[in-house]
PLY file of the C-alpha trace (Angstrom):
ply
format ascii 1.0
element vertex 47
property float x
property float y
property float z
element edge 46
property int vertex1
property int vertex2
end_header
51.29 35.00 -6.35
52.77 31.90 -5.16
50.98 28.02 -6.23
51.13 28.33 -2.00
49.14 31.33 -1.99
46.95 30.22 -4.47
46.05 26.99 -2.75
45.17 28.86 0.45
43.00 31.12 -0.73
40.93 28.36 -2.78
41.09 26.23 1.09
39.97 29.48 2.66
37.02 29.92 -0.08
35.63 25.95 0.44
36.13 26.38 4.25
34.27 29.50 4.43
30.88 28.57 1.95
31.01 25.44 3.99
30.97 26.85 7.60
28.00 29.13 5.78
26.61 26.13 4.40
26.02 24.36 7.33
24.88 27.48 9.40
21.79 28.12 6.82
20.86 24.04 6.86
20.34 23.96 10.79
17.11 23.19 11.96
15.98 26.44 13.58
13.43 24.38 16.36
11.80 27.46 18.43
9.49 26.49 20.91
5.81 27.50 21.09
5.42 30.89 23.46
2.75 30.11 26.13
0.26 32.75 25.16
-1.22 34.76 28.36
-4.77 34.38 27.17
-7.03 31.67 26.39
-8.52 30.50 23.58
-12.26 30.08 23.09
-13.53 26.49 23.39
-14.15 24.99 19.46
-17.22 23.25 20.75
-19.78 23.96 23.95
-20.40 21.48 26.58
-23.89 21.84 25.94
-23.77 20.65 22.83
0 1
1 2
2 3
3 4
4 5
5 6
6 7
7 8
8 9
9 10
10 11
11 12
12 13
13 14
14 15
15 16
16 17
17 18
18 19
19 20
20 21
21 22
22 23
23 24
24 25
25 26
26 27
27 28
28 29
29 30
30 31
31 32
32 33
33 34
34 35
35 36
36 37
37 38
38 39
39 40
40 41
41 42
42 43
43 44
44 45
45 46
């Protein structure tokens, strides 16, 4: 193999672990699902 070929592939290699890099180090920010029922009150009124 060429030094050209050589170089490419090594370019190729750092390009690639980077774009994975930065994939797995975004912030994954899910919002909260709304739930359909309600929760019980901690505490009573009466109280």
């Amino acid at each position: 193999m060429s030094a050209l070929t050589v170089i490419l592939c090594i370019w190729a290699t750092v390009a690639l672990c980077a774009v994975l890099f930065i994939r797995g180090a975004t912030a994954r920010v899910e919002r909260p699902k709304m739930s359909t029922q309600r929760r019980p009150a901690r505490f009573s009124i009466a109280e």
